[in-house]
C-alpha positions in Angstrom: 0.0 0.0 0.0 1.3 3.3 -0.8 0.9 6.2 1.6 1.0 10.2 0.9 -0.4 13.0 2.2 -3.0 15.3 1.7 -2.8 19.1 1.4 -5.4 22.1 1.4 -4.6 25.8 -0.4 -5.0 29.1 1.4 -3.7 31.2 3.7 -2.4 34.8 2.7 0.4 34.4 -0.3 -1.6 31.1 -1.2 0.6 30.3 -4.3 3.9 31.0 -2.8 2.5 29.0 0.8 1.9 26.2 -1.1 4.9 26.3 -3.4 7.0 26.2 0.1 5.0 23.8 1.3 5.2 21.4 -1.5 9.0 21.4 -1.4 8.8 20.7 2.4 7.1 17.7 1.6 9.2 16.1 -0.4 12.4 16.9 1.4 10.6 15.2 4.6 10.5 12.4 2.1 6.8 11.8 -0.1 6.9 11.7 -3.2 3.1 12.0 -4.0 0.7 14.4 -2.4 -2.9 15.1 -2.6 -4.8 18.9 -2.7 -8.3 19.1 -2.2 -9.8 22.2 -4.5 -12.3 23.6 -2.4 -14.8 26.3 -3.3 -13.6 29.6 -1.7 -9.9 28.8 -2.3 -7.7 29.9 -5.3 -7.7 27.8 -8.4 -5.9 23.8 -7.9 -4.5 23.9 -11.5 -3.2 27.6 -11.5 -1.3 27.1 -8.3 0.1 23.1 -9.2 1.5 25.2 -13.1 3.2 27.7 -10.5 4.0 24.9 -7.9 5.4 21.9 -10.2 7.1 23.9 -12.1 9.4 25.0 -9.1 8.9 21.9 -7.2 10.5 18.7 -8.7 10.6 15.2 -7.5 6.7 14.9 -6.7 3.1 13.9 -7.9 0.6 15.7 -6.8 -3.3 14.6 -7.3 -6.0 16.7 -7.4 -8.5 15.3 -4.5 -11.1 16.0 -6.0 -11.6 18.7 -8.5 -15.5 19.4 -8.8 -16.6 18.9 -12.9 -20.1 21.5 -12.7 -18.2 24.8 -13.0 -15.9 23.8 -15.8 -16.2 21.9 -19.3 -14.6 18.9 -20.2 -12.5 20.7 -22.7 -11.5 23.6 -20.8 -10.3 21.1 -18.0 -8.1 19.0 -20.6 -6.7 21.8 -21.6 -5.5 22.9 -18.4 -4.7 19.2 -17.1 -3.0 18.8 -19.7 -0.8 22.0 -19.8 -0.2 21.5 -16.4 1.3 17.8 -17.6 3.3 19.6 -20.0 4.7 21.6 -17.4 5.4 19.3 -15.2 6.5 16.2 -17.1 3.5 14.0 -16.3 2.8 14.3 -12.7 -0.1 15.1 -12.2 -2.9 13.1 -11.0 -6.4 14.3 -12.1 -9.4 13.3 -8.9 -12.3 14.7 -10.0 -16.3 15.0 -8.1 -19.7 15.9 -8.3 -19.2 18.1 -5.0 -22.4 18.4 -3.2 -25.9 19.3 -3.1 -25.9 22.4 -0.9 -22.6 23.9 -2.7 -24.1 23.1 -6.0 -27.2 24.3 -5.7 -26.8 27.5 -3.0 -23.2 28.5 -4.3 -23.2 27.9 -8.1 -26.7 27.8 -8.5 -26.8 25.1 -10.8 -29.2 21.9 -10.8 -28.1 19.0 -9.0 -30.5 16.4 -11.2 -28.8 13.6 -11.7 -25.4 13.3 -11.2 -23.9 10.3 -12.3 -25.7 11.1 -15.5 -23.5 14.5 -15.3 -20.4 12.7 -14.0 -20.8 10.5 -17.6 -21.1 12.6 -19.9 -18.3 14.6 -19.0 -16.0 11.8 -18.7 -17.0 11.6 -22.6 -15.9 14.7 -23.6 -12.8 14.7 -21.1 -11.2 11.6 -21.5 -10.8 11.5 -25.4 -9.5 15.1 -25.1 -6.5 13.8 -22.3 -5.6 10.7 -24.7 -5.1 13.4 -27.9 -7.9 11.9 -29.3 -10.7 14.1 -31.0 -14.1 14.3 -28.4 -17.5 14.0 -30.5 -20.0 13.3 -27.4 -23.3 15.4 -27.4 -25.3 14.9 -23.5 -28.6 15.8 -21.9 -26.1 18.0 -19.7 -23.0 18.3 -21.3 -21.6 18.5 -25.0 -17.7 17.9 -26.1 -16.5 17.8 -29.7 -13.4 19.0 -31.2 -10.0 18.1 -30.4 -6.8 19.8 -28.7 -3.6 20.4 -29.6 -1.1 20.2 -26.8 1.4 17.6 -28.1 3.9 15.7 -25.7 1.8 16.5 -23.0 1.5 13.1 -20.9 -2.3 11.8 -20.3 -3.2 12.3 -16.8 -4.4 9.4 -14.6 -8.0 10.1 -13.8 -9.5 9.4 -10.5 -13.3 9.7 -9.5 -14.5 10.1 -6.1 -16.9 7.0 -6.0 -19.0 6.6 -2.7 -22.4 5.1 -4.1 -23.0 2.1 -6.2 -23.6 3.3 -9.2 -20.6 6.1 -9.3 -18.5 3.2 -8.3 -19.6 1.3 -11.5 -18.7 4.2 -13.7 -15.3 4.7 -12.1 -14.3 1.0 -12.1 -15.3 1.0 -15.9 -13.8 4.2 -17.7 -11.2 5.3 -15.3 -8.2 4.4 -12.9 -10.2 4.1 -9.8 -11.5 6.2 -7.0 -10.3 8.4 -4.0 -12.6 8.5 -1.3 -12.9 10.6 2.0 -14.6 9.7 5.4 -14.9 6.2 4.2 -13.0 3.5 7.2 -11.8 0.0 6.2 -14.5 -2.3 6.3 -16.4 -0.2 4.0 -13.4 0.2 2.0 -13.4 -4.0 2.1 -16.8 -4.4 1.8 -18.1 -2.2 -0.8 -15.9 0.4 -2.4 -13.2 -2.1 -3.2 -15.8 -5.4 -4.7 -17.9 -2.5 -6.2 -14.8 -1.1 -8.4 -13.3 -3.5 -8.9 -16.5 -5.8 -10.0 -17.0 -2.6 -12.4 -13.1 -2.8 -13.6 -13.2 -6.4 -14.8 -9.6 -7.5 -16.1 -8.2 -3.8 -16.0 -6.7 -2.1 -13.0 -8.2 0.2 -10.6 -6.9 1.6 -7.4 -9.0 2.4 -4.2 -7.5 5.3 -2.5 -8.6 6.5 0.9 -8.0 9.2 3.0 -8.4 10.0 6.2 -7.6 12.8 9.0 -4.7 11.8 10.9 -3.4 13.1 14.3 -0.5 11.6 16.1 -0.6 12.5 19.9 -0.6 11.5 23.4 -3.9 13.7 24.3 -6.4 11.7 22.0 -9.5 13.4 24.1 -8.0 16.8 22.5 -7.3 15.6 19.3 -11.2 13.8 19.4 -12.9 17.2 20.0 -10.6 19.2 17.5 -11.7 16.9 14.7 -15.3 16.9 15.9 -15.3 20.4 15.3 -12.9 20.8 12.5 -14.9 18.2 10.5 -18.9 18.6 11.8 -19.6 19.6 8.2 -18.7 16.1 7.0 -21.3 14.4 9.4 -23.8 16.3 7.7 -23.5 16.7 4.1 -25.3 13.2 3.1 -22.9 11.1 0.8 -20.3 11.1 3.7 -22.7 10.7 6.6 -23.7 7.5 4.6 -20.5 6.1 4.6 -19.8 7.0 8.4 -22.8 4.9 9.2 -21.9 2.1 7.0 -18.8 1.9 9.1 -20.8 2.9 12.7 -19.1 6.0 13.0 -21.3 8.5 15.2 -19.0 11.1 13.9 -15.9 12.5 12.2 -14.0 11.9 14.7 -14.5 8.2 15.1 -12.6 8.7 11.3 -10.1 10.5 12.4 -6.6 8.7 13.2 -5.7 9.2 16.6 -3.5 8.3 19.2 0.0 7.7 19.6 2.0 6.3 17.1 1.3 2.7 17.6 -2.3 3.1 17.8 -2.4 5.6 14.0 -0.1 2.6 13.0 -2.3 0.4 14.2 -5.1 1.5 12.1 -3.5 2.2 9.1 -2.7 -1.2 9.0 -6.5 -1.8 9.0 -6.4 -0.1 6.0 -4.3 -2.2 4.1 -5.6 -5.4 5.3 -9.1 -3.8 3.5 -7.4 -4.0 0.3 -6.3 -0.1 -0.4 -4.1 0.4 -3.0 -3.0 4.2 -1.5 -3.7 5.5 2.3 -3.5 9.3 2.1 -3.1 10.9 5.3 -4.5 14.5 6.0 -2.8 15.5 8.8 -4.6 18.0 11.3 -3.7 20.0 14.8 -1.1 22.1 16.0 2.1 22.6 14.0 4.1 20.3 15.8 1.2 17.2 16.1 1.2 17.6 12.3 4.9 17.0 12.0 4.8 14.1 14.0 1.7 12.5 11.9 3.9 13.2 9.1 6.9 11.5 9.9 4.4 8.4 11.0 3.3 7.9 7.8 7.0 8.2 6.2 7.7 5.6 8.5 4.6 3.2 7.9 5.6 3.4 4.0 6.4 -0.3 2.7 
């Protein structure tokens, strides 16, 4: 099982944070890392031209990358220039993101969205092989072709918690990266689900997880309630927490001392995940130490 971590934007000076961060991680010792785009921060694929190009000797994977503000084409072109840049390392996670951001933020329709999730996979996956896109959808429409040559095709990912956007990941693309999601769910259905869907061809399950290495787990416990209450909520994660009996966030959370986070990261492998992505959470110095857990849990 590989392990990496997972990284958010933000902060004042996003671009050049994130540049500095980036390097920091891969002196420490990863060589892949994760970055969740979420809605009020500055745009993943602007920062990862910036941050690649100045940052070598690392993948990074978009985790995830929500499809209803942009077109397929439009996002091939940018993956793909960001490939060129970068000389094929990037990792391309793409979502649905959620009713309530949807909706109240974008104000789009949420009808559904594996339907949506399809047909843009039509138009974008064509586009990233240097093939010519000729799809026309209920919601979305992709024809033409792009001409970024020696660009590297992109690896895409699709955050898969149901049944049925499990079935469309295992069959068009190279797997799924879930959130929130513990290791007998992981066992139970993400992994059969894909991988039923996949047939003969590969497909990774990657999962992530907070992580918190410390000695004051109580601490830690009511940090991620709070830190994470939103994900207890917002119904495609609350459905996997009680698949696994989790009251909360929290009970997701990795926490303890090293042993313990060890401990249950080895659940995660024994479920059958090809790549454990650690999101490391509290103080400065609890965050170090998480790190330098999961350099050491590495195979």
């Amino acid at each position: 099982m590989r392990i990496s971590v997972l990284t958010f934007l933000g902060g004042r000076s996003p671009v050049d944070r994130y540049v500095e961060r980036l390097g920091r991680l891969r002196d420490e010792g990863f060589t892949r890392a994760w970055t969740s785009q979420l809605p009020q921060d500055p745009d993943l694929l602007t920062t990862l031209a910036v941050a690649l190009r100045e940052v070598e000797g690392i993948e990074v994977g978009t985790g995830v990358l929500p499809i209803q503000v942009q077109h397929p084409m439009q996002l091939a072109q940018r993956a793909l220039t960001v490939n060129l840049i970068s000389g094929g390392r990037l990792l391309l996670g793409l979502g649905l993101s959620h009713k309530m951001v949807v909706e109240n933020v974008w104000g789009m329709s949420w009808e559904r969205p594996v339907r949506r999730m399809s047909e843009f996979l039509d138009g974008l996956l064509p586009l990233l092989s240097g093939d010519a896109a000729d799809a026309t959808g209920e919601f979305t429409s992709t024809r033409g072709r792009l001409t970024i040559s020696d660009a590297p095709t992109p690896p895409v990912y699709v955050a898969a918690l149901g049944p049925q956007m499990l079935r469309l990941a295992g069959r068009r693309t190279a797997g799924t990266i879930t959130w929130m999601t513990g290791p007998r769910t992981l066992a139970e259905h993400t992994g059969p689900g894909l991988r039923e869907a996949a047939g003969d061809r590969p497909v990774e399950v990657i999962g992530a997880l907070p992580i918190c290495v410390t000695d004051d787990a109580a601490a830690a416990r009511a940090q991620a309630a709070e830190d994470f209450a939103i994900y207890g909520k917002l119904p495609s994660y609350r459905a996997m927490l009680d698949r696994e009996g989790w009251a909360g966030p929290e009970d997701a959370a990795l926490i303890g001392t090293e042993s313990q986070v060890a401990a249950r990261i080895e659940e995660m492998r024994a479920a059958g995940v090809d790549e454990f992505v650690g999101s490391p959470f509290g103080p400065s110095e609890l965050q170090a130490r998480s790190r330098a857990l999961l350099l050491h849990c590495r195979p």
